[in-house]
Backbone bond lengths (Angstrom), bond angles and torsions (degrees), N, CA, C in turn:
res aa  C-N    CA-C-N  psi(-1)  N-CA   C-N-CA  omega(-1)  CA-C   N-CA-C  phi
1 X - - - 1.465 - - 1.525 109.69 -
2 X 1.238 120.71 147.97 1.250 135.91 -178.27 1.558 128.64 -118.62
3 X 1.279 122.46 112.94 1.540 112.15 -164.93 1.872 98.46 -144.62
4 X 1.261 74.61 126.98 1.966 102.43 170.43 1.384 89.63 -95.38
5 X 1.858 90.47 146.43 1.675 126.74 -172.75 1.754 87.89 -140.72
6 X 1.297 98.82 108.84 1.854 120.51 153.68 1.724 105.37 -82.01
7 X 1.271 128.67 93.23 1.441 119.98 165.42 1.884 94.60 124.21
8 X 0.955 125.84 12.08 1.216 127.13 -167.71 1.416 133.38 -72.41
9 X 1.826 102.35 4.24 1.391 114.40 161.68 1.605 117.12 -108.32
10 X 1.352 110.50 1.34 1.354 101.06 171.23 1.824 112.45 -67.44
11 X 1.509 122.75 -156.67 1.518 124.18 -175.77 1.310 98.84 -86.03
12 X 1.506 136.58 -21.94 1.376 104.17 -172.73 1.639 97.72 -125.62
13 X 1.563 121.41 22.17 1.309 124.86 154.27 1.362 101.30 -86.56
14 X 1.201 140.67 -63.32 1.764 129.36 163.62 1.234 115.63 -31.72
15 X 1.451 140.61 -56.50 1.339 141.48 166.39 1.677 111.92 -47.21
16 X 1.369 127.76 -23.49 1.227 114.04 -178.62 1.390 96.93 -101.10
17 X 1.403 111.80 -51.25 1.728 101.11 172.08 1.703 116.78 -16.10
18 X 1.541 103.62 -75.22 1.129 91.41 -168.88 1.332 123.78 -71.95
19 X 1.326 127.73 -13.14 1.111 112.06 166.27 1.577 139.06 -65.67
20 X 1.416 101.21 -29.23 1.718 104.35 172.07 1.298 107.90 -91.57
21 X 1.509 127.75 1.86 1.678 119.79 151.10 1.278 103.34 -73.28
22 X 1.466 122.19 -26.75 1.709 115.49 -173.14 1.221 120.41 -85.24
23 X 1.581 103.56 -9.07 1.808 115.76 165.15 1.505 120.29 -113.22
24 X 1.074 98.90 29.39 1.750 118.10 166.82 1.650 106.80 63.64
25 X 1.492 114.58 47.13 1.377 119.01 129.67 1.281 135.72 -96.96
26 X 1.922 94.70 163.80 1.898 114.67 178.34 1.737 93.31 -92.90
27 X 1.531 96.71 104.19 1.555 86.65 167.35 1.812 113.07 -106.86
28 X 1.344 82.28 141.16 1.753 108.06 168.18 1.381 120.09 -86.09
29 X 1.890 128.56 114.76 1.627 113.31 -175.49 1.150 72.28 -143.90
30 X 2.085 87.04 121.40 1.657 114.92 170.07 1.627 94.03 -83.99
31 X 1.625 80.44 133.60 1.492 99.38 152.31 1.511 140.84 -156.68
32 X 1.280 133.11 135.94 1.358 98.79 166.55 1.461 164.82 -22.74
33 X 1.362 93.19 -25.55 1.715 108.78 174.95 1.435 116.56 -131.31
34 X 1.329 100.29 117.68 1.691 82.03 -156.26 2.168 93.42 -96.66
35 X 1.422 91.71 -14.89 1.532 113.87 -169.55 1.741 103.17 -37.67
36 X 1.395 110.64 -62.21 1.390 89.67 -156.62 2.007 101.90 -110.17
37 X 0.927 83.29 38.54 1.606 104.31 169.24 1.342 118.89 -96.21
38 X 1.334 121.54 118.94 1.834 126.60 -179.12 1.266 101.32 -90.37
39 X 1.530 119.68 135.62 1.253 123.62 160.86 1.865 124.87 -85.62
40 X 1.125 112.40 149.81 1.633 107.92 159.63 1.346 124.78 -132.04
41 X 1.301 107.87 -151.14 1.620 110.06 -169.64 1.308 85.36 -38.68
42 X 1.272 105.95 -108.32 1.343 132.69 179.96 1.463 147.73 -73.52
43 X 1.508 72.15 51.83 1.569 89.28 -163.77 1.853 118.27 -153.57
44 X 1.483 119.36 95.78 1.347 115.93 -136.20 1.901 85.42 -126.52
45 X 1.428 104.83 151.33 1.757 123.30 166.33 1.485 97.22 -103.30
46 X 1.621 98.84 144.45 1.344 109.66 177.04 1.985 102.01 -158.75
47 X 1.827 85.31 116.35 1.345 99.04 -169.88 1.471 124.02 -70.90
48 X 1.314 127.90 124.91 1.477 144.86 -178.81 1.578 131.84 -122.85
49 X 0.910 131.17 168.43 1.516 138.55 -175.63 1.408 96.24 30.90
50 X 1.682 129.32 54.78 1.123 108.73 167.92 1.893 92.32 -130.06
51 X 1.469 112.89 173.40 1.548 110.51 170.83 1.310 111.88 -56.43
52 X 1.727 131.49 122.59 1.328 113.93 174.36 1.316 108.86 102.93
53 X 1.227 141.50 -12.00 1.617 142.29 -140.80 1.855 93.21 -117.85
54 X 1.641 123.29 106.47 0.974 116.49 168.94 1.585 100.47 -113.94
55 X 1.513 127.33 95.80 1.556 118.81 170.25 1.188 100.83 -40.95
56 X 1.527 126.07 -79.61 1.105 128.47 -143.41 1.549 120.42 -32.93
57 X 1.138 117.58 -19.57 1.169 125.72 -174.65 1.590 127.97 -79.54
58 X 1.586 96.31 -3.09 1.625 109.86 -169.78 2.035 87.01 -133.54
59 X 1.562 128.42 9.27 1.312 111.69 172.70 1.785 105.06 -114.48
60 X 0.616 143.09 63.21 1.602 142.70 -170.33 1.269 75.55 -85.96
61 X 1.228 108.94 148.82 1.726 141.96 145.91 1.821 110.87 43.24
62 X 2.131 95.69 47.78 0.957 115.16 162.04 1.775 112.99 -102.47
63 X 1.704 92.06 130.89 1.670 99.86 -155.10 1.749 110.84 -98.61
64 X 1.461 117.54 8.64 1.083 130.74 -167.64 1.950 117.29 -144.64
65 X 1.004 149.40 72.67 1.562 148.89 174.01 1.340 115.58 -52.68
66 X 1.547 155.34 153.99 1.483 132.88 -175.57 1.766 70.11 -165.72
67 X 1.200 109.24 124.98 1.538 128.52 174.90 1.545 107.77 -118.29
68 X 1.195 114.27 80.26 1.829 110.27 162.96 1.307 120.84 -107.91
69 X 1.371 119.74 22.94 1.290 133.82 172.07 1.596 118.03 -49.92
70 X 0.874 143.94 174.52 1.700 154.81 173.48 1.352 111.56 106.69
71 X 1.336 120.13 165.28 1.666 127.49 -144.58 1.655 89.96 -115.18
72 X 1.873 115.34 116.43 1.168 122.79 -145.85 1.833 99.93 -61.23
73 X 1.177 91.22 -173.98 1.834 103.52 -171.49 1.338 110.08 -122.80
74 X 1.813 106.88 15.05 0.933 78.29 -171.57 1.878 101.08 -150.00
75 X 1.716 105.32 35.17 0.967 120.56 157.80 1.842 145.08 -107.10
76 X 1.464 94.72 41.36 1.118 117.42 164.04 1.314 122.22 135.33
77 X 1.371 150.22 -157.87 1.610 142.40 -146.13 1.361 92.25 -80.83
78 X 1.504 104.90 155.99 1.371 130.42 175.86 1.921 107.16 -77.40
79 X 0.853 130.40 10.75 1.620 125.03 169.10 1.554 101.04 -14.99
80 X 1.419 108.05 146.22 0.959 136.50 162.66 1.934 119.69 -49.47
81 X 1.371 104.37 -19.70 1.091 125.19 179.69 1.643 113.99 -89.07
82 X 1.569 101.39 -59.98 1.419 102.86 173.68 1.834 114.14 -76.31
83 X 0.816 92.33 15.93 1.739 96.19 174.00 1.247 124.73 -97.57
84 X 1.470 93.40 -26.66 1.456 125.43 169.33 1.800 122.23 -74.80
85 X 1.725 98.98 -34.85 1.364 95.10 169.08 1.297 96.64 -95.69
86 X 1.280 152.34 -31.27 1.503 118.48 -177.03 1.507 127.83 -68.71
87 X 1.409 117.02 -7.90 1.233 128.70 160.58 1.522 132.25 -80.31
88 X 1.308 105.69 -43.93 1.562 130.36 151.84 1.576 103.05 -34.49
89 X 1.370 115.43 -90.07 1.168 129.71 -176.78 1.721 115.48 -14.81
90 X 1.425 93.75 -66.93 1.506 104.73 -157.64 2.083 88.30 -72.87
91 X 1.218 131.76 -53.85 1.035 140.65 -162.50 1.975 88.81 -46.39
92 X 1.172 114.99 -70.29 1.712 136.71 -174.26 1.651 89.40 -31.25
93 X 1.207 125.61 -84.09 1.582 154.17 -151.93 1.568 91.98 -59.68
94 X 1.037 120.21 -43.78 1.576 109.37 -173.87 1.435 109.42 -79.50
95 X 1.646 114.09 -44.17 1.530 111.86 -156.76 1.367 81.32 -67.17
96 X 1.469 143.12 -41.44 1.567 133.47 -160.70 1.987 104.40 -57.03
97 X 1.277 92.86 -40.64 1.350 93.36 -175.10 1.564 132.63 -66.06
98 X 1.553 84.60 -18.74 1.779 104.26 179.89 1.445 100.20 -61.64
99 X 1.954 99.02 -68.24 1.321 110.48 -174.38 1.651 118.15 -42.31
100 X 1.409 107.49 -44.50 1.837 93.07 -170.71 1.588 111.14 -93.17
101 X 1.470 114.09 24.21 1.555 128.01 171.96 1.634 95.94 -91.19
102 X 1.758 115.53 -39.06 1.093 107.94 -142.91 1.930 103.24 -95.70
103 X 1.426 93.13 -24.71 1.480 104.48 171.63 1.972 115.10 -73.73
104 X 1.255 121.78 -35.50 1.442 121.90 167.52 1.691 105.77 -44.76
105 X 1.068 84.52 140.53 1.637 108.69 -162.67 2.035 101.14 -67.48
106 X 1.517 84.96 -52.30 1.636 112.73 172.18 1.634 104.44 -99.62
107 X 1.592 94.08 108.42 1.620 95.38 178.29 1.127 105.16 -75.41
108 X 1.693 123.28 167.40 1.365 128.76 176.82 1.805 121.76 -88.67
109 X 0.942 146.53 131.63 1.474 140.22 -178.81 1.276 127.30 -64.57
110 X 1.695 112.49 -9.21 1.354 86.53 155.93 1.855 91.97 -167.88
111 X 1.471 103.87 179.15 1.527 105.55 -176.51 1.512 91.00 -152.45
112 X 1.646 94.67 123.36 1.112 110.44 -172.31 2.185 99.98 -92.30
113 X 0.649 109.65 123.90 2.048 107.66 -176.08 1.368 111.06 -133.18
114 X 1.457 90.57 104.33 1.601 132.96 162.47 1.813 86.30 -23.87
115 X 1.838 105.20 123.64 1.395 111.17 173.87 1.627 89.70 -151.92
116 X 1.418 111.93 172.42 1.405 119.99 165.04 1.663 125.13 -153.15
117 X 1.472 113.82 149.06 1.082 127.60 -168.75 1.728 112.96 -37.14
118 X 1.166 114.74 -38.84 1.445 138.55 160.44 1.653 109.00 -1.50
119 X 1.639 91.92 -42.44 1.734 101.08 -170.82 1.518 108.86 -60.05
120 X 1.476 112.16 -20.93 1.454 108.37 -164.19 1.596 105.90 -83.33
121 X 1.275 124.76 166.28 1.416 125.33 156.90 1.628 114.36 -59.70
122 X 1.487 90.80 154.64 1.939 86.98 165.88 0.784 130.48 -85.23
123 X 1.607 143.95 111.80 1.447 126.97 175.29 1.762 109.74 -130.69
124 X 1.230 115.54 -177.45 1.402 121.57 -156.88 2.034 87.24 -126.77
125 X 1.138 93.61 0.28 1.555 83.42 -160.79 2.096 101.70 -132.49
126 X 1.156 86.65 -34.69 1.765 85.13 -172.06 1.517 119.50 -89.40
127 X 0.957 144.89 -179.95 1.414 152.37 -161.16 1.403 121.49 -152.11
128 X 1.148 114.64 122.91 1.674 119.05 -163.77 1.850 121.84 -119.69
129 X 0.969 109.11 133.17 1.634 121.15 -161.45 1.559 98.02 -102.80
130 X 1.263 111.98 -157.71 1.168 107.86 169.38 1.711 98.73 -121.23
131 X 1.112 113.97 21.77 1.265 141.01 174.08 1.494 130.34 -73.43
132 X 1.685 87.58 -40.50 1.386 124.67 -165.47 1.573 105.07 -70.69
133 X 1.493 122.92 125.10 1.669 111.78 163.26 1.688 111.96 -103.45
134 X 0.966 82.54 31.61 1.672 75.11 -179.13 1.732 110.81 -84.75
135 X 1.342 104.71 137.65 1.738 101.71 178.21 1.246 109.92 -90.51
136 X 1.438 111.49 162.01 1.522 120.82 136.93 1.433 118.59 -50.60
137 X 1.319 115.49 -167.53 1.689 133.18 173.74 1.458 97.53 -148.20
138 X 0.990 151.95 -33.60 1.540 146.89 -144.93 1.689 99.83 -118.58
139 X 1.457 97.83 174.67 1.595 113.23 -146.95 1.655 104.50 -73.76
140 X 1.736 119.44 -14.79 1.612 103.58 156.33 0.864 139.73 -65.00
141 X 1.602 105.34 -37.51 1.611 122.73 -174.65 1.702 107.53 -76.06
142 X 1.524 107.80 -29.32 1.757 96.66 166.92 1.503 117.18 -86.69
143 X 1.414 115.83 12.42 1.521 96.60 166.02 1.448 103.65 -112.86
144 X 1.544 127.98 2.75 1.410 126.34 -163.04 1.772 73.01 -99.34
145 X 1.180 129.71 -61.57 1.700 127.17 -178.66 1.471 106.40 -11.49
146 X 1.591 110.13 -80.74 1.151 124.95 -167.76 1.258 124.04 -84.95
147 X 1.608 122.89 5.37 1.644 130.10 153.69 1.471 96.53 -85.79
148 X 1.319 151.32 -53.84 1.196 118.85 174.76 1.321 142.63 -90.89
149 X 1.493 103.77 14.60 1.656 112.61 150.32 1.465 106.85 -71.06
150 X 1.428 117.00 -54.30 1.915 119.84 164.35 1.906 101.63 1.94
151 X 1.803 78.88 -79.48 1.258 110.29 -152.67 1.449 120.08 -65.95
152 X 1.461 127.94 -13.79 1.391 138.17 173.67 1.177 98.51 -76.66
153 X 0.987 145.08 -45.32 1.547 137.08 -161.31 1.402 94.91 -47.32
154 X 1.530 141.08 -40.48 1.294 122.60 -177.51 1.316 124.78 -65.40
155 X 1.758 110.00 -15.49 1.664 103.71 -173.28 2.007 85.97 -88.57
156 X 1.079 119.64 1.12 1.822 96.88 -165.93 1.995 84.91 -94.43
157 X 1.429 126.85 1.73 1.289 107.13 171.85 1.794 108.78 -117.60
158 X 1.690 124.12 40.31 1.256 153.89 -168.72 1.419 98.81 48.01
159 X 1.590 133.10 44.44 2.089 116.30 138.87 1.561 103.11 -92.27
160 X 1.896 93.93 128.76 0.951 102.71 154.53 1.713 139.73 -28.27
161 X 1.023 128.46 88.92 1.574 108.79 -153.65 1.683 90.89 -107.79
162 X 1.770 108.30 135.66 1.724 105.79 169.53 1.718 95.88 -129.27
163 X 1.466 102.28 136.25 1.318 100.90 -175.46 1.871 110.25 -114.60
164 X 1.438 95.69 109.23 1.111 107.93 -147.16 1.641 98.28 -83.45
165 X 1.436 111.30 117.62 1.571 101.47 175.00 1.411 124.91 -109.21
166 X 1.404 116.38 108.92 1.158 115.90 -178.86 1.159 134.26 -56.68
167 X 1.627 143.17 163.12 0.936 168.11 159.26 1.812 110.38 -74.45
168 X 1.364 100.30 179.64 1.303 105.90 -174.73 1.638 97.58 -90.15
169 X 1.242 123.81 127.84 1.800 144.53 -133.03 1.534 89.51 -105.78
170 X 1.182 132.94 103.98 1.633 124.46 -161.98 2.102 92.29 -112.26
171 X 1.337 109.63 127.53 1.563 96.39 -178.47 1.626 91.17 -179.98
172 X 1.257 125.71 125.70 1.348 139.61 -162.24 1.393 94.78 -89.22
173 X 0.734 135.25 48.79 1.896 155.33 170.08 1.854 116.41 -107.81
174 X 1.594 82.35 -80.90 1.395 104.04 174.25 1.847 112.70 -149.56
175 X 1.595 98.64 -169.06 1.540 84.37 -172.39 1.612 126.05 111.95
176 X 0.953 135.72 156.22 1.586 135.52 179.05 1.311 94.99 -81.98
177 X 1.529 160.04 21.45 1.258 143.62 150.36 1.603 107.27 -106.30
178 X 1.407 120.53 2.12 1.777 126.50 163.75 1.059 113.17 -85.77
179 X 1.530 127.58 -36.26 1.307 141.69 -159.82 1.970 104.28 -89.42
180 X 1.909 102.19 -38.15 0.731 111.77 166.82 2.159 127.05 -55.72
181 X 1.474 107.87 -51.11 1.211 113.49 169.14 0.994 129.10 -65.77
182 X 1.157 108.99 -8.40 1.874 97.27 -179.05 1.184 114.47 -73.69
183 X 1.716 132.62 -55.49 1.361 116.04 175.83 1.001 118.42 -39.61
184 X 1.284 133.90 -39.78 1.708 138.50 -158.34 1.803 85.75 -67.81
185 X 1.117 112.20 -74.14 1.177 125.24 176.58 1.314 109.44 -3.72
186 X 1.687 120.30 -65.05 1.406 138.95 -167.92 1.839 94.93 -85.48
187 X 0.961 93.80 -3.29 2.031 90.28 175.65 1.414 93.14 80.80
188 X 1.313 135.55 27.99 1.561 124.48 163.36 1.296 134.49 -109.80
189 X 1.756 104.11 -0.61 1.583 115.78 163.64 1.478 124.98 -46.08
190 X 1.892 98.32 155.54 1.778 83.26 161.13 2.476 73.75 166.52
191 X 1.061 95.11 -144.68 1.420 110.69 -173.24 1.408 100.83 -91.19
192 X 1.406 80.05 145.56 2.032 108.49 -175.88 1.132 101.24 -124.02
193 X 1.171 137.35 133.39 1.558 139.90 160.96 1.436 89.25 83.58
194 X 1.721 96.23 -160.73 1.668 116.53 164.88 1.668 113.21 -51.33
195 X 1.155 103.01 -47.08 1.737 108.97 177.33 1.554 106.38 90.43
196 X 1.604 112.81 -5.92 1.230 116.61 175.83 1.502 106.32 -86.02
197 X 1.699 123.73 -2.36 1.475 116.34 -171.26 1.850 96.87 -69.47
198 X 1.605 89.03 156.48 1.605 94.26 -174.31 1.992 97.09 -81.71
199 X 1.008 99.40 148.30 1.999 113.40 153.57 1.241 99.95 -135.01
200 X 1.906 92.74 112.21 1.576 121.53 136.65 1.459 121.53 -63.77
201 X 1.080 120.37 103.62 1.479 125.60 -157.54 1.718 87.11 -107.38
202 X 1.320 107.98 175.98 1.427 139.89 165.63 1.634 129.83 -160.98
203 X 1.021 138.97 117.19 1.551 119.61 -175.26 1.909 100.32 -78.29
204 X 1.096 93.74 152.80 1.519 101.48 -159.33 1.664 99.38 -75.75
205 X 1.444 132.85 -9.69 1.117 115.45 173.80 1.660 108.43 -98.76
206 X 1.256 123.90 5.31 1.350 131.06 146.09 1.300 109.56 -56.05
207 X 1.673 115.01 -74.60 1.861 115.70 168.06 1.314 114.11 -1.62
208 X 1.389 110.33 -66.71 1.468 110.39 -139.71 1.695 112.23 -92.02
209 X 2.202 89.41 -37.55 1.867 91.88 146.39 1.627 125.04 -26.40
210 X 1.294 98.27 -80.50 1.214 110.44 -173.10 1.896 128.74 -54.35
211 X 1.594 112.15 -28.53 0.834 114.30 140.55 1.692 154.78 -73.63
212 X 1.464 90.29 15.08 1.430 104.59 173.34 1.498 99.04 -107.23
213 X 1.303 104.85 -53.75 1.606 113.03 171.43 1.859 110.12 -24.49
214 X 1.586 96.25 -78.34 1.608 98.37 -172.42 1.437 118.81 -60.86
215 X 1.694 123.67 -7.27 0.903 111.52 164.25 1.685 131.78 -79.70
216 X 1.725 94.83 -22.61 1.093 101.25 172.39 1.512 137.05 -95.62
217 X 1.726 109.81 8.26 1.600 123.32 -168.92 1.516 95.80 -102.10
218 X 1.175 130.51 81.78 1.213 119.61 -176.26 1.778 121.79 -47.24
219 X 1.177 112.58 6.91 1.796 117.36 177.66 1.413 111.17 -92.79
220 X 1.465 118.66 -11.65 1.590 117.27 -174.99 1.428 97.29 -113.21
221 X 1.846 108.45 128.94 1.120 128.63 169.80 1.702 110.59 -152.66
222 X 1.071 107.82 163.43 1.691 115.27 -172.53 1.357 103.85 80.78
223 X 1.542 113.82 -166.06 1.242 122.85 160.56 1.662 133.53 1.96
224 X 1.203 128.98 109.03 1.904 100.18 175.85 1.348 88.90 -145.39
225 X 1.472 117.46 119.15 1.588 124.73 165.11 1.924 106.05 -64.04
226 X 1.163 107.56 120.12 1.215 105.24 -178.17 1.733 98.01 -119.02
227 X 1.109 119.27 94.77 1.557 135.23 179.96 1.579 117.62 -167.62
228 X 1.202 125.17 172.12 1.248 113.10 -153.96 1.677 107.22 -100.03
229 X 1.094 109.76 166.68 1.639 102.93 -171.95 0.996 124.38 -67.43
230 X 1.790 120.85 -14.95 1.424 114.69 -178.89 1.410 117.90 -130.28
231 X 1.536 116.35 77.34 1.479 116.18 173.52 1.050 116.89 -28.10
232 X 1.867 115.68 175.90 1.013 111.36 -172.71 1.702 89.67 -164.65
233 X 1.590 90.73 148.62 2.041 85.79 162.65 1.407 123.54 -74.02
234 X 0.934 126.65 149.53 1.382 135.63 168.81 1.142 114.50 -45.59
235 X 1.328 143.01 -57.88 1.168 141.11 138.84 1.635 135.73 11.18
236 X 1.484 85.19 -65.01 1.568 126.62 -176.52 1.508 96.92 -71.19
237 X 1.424 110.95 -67.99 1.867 103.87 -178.84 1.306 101.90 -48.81
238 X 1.504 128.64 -81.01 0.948 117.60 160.19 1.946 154.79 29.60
239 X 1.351 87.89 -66.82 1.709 108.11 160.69 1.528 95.76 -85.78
240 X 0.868 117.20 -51.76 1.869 109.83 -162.56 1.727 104.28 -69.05
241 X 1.112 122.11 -15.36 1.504 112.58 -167.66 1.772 88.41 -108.24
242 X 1.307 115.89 -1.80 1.408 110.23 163.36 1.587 121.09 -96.94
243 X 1.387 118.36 -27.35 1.410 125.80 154.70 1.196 110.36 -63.03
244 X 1.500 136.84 -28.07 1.432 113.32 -170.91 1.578 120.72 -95.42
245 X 2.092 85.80 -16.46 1.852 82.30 169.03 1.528 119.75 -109.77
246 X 1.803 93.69 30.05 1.633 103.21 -174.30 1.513 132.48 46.61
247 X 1.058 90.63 20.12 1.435 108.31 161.73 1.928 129.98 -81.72
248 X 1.328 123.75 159.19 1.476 94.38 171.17 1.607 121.89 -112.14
249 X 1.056 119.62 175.02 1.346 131.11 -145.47 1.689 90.64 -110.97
250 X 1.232 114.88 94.71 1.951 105.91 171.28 1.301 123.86 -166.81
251 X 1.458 115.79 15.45 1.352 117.43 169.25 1.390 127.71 -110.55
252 X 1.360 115.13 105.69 1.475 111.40 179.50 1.444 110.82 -79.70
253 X 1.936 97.13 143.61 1.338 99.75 173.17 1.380 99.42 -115.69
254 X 1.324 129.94 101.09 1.760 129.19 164.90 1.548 108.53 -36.15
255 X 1.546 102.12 144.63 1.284 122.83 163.17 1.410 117.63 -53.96
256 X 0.899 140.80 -34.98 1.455 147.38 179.49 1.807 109.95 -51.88
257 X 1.551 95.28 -55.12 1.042 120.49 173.89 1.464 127.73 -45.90
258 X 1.212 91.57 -42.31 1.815 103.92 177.70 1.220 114.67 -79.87
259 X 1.207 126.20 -49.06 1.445 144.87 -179.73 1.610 98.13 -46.15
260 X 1.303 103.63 -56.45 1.687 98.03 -164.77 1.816 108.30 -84.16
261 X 1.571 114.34 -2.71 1.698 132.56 147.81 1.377 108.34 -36.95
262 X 1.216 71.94 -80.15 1.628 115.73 -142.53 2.145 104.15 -90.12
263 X 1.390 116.39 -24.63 1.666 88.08 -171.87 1.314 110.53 89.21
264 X 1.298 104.52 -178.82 1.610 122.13 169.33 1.097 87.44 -82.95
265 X 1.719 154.17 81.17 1.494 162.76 122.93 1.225 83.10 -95.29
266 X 1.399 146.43 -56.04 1.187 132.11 -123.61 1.807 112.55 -77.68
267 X 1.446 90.24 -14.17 1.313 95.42 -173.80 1.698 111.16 -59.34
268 X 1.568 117.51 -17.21 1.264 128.91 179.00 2.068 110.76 -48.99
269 X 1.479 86.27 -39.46 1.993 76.09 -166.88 1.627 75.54 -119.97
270 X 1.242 158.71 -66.27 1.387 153.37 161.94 1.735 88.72 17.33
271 X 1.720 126.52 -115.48 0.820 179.34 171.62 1.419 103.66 -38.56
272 X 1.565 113.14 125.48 1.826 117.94 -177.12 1.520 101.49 -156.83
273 X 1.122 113.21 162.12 1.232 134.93 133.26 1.768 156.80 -130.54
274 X 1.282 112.62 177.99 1.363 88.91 -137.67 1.909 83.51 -99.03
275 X 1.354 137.17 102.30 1.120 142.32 -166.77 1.655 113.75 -91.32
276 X 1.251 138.44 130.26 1.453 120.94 175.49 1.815 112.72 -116.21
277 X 0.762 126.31 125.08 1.555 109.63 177.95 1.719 118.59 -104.59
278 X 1.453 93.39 99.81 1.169 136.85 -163.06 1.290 107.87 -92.74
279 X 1.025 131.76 -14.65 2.031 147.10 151.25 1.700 92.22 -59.13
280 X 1.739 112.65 -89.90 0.793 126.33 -132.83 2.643 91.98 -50.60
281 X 1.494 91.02 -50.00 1.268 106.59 -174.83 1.679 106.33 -35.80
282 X 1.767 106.20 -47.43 1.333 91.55 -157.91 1.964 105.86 -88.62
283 X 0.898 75.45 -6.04 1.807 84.48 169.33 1.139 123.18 -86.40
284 X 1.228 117.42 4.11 1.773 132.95 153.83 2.046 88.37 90.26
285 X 1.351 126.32 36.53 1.597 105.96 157.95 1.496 116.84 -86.80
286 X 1.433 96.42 136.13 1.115 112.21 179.70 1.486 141.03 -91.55
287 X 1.428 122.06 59.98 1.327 128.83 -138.76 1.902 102.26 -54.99
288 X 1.832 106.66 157.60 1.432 99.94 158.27 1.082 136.72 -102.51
289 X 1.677 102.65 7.81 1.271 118.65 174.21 1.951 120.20 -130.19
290 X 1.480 102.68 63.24 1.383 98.86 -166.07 1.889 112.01 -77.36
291 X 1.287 118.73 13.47 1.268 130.95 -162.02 1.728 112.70 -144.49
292 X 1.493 109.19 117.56 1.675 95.68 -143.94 2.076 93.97 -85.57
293 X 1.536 97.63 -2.30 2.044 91.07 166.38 1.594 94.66 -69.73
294 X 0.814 118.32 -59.82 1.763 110.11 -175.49 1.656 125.45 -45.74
295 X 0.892 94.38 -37.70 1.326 115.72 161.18 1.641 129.25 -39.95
296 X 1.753 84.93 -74.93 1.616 83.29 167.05 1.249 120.23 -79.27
297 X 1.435 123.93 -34.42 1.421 118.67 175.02 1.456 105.61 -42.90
298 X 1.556 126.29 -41.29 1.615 112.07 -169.64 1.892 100.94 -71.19
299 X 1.083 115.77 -32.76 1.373 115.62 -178.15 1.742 127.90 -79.37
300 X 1.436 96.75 -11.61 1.612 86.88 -176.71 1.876 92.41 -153.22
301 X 1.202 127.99 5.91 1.719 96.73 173.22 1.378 107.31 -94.36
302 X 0.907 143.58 24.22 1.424 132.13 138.43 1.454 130.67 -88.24
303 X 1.564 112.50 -6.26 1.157 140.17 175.56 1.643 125.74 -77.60
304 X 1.723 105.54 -20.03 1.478 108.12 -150.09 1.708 105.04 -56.43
C-alpha cells in the first residue's frame, strides 16, 4: 500500500509516518525541501508547491492521500495578516492535492483531510456528532467551512473523501497540552478562563490510529469526529495534568487577561466544545486512550 502525507513533518505527520511504515507502508511526504531530507526503505520526499515541482510524476498507483498541511493556529496572534495565511495555506495545499489526484491516471481511494471540531459553535451545554449541522460564527469555524468544501471536490470525482476533524491534539512534543504544562511545571498552573469550557481531547497516537483506520474502512466518509470519547472541562484536565506532574493546581488566569495576551487566539483555550465521535465508536474503533488521566500519564509520568 501506498500513502502520501501533505504536512508530514509537523508532530502528528511524524506520528503517522511512523505508523503506516509500522503497518507495512511506502509513504510519500510532500514537501518543499526535499534537500536535506534522508530517504528510507519506505519512506520517500516528494517535491511540491515549489517552481517546477510536478509530484504527480513520482506518485503512480498511490492508494491513499492524507492532507494535514496548513500553517498552525496556534503560533501566535491572530493579525489580520496571519489569518490570512492560515486560510491561504490550507485553501493552496488542498486545491494542489485535488489537482494531482485528478491528473493520476489511477485515482487514489480515498483522502483522508485534516478538519477540526472548530466547525461547531461554542457551547458549555450542547453536544456535537458528526450529525450535528450546527455552525460556528467565528474565524475557526470559517476556515474549517471552507477547507472542507476545498476538500470535497475529490468525493464529487468518486475519492472516497473523510474529513477528519480533530480534537484538541494532546502529546508532550508539541500542541496546546506542552504549552499547557509548562506553568504547572514552574508551579504556576491552575484555571484559565471559566474552566467550565469543554476539551475534546485526543492523545495524538489515537489521531493517527484512527486515521489509518478511516482510511482503511471503506464505509466511513464525510464528517469524522476524531477525539476521544470522554471530554472533559478544562478545569478538569487541568487538575489531572497537575496530579500527574505533581505539581499544584492554584493559579487563576482571568479571561480578560488572555484576551488582551492572546487576541482573538484566545478563543483557542477561552472557548470549547463538547465533540463525541460517534463514527469512529460505531465502527467498532477501539481507542488506547479513552480516559484523558491515561492519557497524560502515558505522556508525561516518566517525565516529571
Amino acid at each position: 500500500m501506498k500513502a502520501v502525507i501533505a504536512g508530514g513533518t509537523g508532530f502528528v505527520g511524524k506520528e503517522l509516518t511512523n505508523e503506516l511504515v509500522r503497518h507495512g507502508y511506502d509513504v510519500y511526504i510532500l514537501t518543499r525541501n526535499t534537500g536535506n531530507k534522508k530517504e528510507e526503505e519506505h519512506l520517500h520526499y516528494v517535491k511540491w508547491l515549489t517552481s517546477g515541482a510536478k509530484p504527480e510524476a513520482e506518485l503512480a498507483g498511490v492508494d491513499i492521500f492524507i492532507n494535514l498541511a496548513g500553517e498552525s493556529i496556534n503560533s501566535g496572534r491572530w493579525t489580520e495578516e496571519r489569518k490570512k495565511r492560515i486560510l491561504d495555506s490550507r485553501i493552496i495545499a488542498t486545491r494542489e492535492i485535488i489537482r494531482i489526484m485528478n491528473v493520476l491516471e489511477q485515482k487514489p481511494k480515498v483522502l483522508v483531510n485534516a478538519s477540526a471540531i472548530g466547525i461547531y459553535p461554542i457551547s458549555e451545554t450542547e453536544t456535537f456528532t458528526e450529525f450535528s449541522y450546527a455552525a460556528g460564527s467565528g474565524f475557526l469555524s470559517h476556515v474549517v467551512n471552507i477547507w472542507e468544501q476545498e476538500a470535497i471536490e475529490a468525493d464529487k470525482v468518486g475519492i472516497r473523501t473523510v474529513l477528519a476533524r480533530f480534537g484538541v491534539i494532546l502529546s508532550s512534543e508539541d500542541g496546546a497540552l506542552s504549552r499547557m504544562a509548562m506553568p504547572y511545571k514552574f508551579g504556576g498552573g491552575g484555571k484559565i478562563g471559566s474552566g467550565r469550557q469543554w476539551m475534546s481531547w485526543i492523545h495524538v497516537k489515537d489521531v493517527v490510529r484512527a486515521i489509518r483506520f478511516a482510511a482503511e474502512n471503506d464505509s466511513i466518509e464525510g464528517p469524522l469526529n476524531v477525539t476521544a470519547p470522554t471530554p472533559v472541562r478544562m478545569n478538569d484536565l487541568g487538575k489531572t495534568l497537575a496530579k500527574v506532574l505533581g505539581r499544584p493546581h492554584w493559579l487563576f488566569v482571568p479571561e480578560p487577561a488572555l484576551k488582551l495576551a492572546l487576541g482573538e487566539m484566545s478563543t483557542v483555550v477561552l472557548d470549547g466544545q463538547k465533540a463525541l465521535p460517534d463514527k469512529l465508536l460505531k465502527k467498532g474503533f477501539q481507542f488506547e486512550f479513552p480516559l484523558v488521566r491515561g492519557a497524560i500519564e502515558d505522556l508525561y509520568s516518566s517525565r516529571k
